[in-house]
Structure formats: structure tokens, C-alpha cells
Residue, then its C-alpha position, 0 to 999 in steps of 0.5 A: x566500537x558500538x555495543x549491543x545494548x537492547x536495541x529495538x532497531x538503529x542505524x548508521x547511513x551511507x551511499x556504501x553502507x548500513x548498519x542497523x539493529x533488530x531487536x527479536x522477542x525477549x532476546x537479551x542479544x539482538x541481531x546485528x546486520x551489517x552491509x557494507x561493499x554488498x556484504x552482509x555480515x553478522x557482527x558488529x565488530x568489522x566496523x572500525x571506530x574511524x569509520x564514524x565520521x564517515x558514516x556520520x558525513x554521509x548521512x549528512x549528504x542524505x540529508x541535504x539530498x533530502x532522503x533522510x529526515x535532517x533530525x535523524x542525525x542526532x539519533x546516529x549520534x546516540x547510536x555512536x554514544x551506545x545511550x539511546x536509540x532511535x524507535x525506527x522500524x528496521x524496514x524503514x532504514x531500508x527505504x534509502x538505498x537502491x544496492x542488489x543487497x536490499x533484496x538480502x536485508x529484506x528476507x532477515x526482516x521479515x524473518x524476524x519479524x515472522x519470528x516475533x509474531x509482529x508484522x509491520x506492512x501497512x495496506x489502506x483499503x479504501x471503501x472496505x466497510x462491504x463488498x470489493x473492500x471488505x474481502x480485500x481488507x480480509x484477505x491482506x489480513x489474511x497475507x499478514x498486513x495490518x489493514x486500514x478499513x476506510x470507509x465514509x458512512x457504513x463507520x458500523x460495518x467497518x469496525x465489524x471488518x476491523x474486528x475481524x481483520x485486527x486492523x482499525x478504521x479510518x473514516x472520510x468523505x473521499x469527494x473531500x480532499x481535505x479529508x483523505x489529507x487527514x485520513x493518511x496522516x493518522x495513518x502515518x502517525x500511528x504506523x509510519x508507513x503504508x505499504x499497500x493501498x488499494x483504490x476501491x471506493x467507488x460510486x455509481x450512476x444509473x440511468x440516461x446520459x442526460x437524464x443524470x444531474x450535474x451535481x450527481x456527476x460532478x460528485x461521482x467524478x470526486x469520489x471514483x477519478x478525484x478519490x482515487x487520484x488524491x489519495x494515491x497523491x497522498x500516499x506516494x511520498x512514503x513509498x517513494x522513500x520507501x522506493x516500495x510499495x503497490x497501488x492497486x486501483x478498482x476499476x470496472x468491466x465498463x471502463x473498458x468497454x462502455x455501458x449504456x445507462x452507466x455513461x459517467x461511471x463507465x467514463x470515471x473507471x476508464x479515467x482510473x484505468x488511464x491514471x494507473x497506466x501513467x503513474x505506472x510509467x512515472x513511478x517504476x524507476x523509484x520501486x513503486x508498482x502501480x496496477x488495476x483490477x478490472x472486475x466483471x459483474x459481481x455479487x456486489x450491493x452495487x449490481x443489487x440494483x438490477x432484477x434476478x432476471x437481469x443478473x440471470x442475463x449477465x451469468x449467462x454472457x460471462x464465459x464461466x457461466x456465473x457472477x462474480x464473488x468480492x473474494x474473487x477480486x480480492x484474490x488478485x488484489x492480493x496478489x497484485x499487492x504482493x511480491x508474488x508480482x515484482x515484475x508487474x505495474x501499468x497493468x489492467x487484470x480482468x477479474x471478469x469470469x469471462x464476460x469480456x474477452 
């Protein structure tokens, strides 16, 4: 029999059955969960002894399958002993298996974790030090996930978001591959997982098509279309272990529609918007969703550009009759990343007030 020693979280693996511990609070006792033939049971008892090696042998397949990390089987061992166990998130355990109950052991960690005042969703933000971003990164926060607040220079009104939402920031040149790599590895290191990424970071052009430089737009294109895509990249094989997770990429009213004098940035948003449609296809069957938010004319430093009277003109063409706010967006960003929208990928949602319709 396995005794239940204080344990933060551990785990015994295969294709029928699962077995982890959940340590709440101060408690002297943890919650033990175990599944087994889509049961759930509360006790520990119900596993017989012969059973190990079973359980052992089937984790072994999972490692060969390449789902579990090969150096986990020296953990379960410990579990087997009642020595040590391994300092593993209970969602984690999660990740390796596709059965109806998965939806049951969700609910008892999230209660546990609401009951130990912890929360362990991990939402990366890109782009979060002003704007789009920054309401985003406030209104996860505000959801519950600790939120990584990416940004490339504004590193001061980042920590300020970072301050106010307890999350931390991450700093990198998104036109550099090299440094989104190193972005999401500290991200792992320190949490294990991200849950959430929201595709924000974006730059724009104004002016005549050919009067842009070709280092201009090359450099846009890095950031708005490349960016987005490698982070993505980046981020999928965790969630795909996870067979969890939501990209919420920001794209724009002009991806859509077109804009005269915005030419390449119209041209990178409508390639977002293609990305997030085809990824959707691609990851749906692994439990990753993958949509858009397509946000009007919004009281951004980007729409800073154009004169009152020019934003007067664009309220008065949006059907509500007024601009947009960062909140505005970040309302369906949340709501996107949420579970809230289980049965929703590939999708390009509107936040425009109106303005196309």
C-alpha cells in the first residue's frame, strides 16, 4: 500500500489509470484522487500492491511514446518507496491523458488550488507594457492567471503593469527569434507551463506603398507576422503536452478590410488572421484552441498619430458612434482565453464597435 506522507503533489501513470496527490494549505492529510476505469475515488486504499508493476510498465510505454519525460520514472519509484516525491504540479499529471474524466480532475484542482489562495495558469502577453497589452495582461490578472508582461523597450511601464498585476516581466526583441527562444524558456523554468498566450505585439507603418523602406517593412513583418508565428512555435509543445491551452492572437480591422497608407500593416495582420485559422486546424484534435481578436479603431498610442479630427471621422463611421477602449479588447481576449469558450478555435471576433460590419 502507498502511504500519505505530506505530499505537494505525485504521480503514478498509465493509459487506465492515475494516481496523484494534492497537498492543500497546512493540511496534515492530503487529498488523494484516484482514476482508475473513469472512476474517481477518494482513497488511496483501492490500489492493490500488484498493481505497481503495472503501473510502473505503463509508464515506461509513455516514455518510449515520448509523453512523459523518461526521468519521471525514478520519481514514481520514490512514490512507490513513500521517500520522496516529486514537486510536480497536480495539472501537469493532467497533460498525459485524453479520458471523459479529465474534465472531473480538473474541477478538484482548481478547487484546491482556489482553497490554498494559489493559482498556477500561466498567460504570456506579448507587447503588455501600454495599450491592448497592458488591459489584457490586467484583466488575466483579474481572471486569476499569473501573467507574463512582455515587452521590448518600455522595460519601466512594464514593471508598473507587472506591479499592479503581481506578475513579472520578460523583456525581448520580437524581430528576434533568438530572443523570444530565451523569453519562453525563463517562462518555463520558473513556472513549467503557460497556459495562455496572447499575440499582441505589433507595429505599424503609415504612409504611401512605395514610399515605405524596405528595411521598414521587412522589420514590421519580423515583428507583426514572424513574432507572432515564432512565439506561437515556441509555446505549442507545452500545451500540446498539456493537450490545453489558448492563443489568442491581435490582429486589426485592416486585416480584414484593407487600408490605404497602411499597406504592409493591413498586409502582416491579414497574414495573422490566416495563421490563426490554419494553426486552429492543425492543433484542434491535441486540445489547443487557437483564435483572433480583430479590434476596430482604439484609443491606442498607435491611432495617437491621427489628428482629433481624423478620430472624430472614425467615431462617427463606427456604428456605436464612439472609439474604442484597450478594455474593450481585452474583455474578449479574456474571454477567448477562458474556458468560458471550450468550443471555439479558428475564429476571428470583431471587437470594432460596429465600424465593419
Amino acid at each position: 500500500m502507498l502511504c500519505n506522507r505530506h505530499r505537494k503533489a505525485a504521480h503514478l501513470t498509465c493509459t487506465g489509470a492515475l494516481f496523484f496527490f494534492l497537498r492543500i494549505g497546512d493540511a496534515a492529510d492530503d487529498i488523494a484522487v484516484l482514476v482508475h476505469d473513469d472512476r474517481v475515488l477518494q482513497s488511496a486504499d483501492q490500489i492493490a500492491a500488484e498493481q505497481l508493476p503495472v503501473l510502473i510498465a505503463e509508464h515506461l510505454t509513455l516514455c518510449d511514446l515520448g509523453l512523459v519525460q523518461p526521468d519521471s520514472l525514478g520519481l514514481v519509484c520514490q512514490l512507490v518507496d513513500a521517500v520522496k516525491q516529486p514537486l510536480i504540479h497536480a495539472d501537469h499529471i493532467l497533460s498525459y491523458f485524453h479520458t471523459p474524466i479529465i474534465t472531473q480532475i480538473r474541477a478538484v484542482c482548481k478547487s484546491a488550488r482556489q482553497f490554498n489562495g494559489e493559482c498556477h495558469m500561466i498567460a504570456l502577453v506579448t507587447g503588455a507594457s501600454r495599450g491592448i497589452g497592458a488591459a489584457a495582461a490586467k484583466r488575466l490578472a483579474a481572471d486569476g492567471y499569473t501573467v507574463i508582461v512582455h515587452c521590448n523597450r518600455n522595460t519601466e511601464q512594464a514593471q508598473a503593469v507587472a506591479d499592479e498585476t503581481g506578475g513579472i516581466v520578460m523583456q525581448a526583441d520580437l524581430a528576434d527569434f533568438a530572443q523570444i527562444d530565451k523569453m519562453v524558456d525563463a517562462v518555463i523554468r520558473q513556472f513549467g507551463r503557460i497556459d495562455v498566450l496572447v499575440n499582441n505585439a505589433g507595429i505599424a507603418l503609415t504612409g504611401l506603398f512605395q514610399d515605405i523602406s524596405d528595411e521598414d517593412a521587412v522589420r514590421l513583418f519580423q515583428v507583426d507576422v514572424g513574432g507572432t508565428m515564432h512565439t506561437a512555435k515556441r509555446v505549442m509543445p507545452y500545451m500540446l503536452r498539456a493537450h490545453q491551452g489558448s492563443i489568442v492572437n491581435v490582429a486589426s480591422v485592416w486585416g480584414e478590410t484593407g487600408a490605404a497608407c497602411e499597406v504592409h500593416y493591413s498586409a502582416a495582420k491579414a497574414a495573422v488572421i490566416g495563421f490563426t485559422k490554419a494553426l486552429a486546424k492543425e492543433t484542434g484534435l491535441s486540445g489547443v484552441r487557437v483564435n483572433c481578436v480583430s479590434p476596430g479603431v482604439i484609443d491606442t498610442d498607435m491611432n495617437r498619430m491621427h489628428s482629433e479630427e481624423i478620430m472624430q471621422e472614425l467615431a462617427e463611421e463606427t456604428a456605436l458612434g464612439r472609439i474604442g477602449t484597450p478594455e474593450d479588447v481585452a474583455e474578449a481576449i479574456a474571454f477567448l482565453a477562458s474556458e468560458k469558450s471550450g468550443f471555439i478555435t479558428g475564429q476571428i471576433i470583431p471587437v470594432n464597435g460596429g465600424f465593419h460590419i
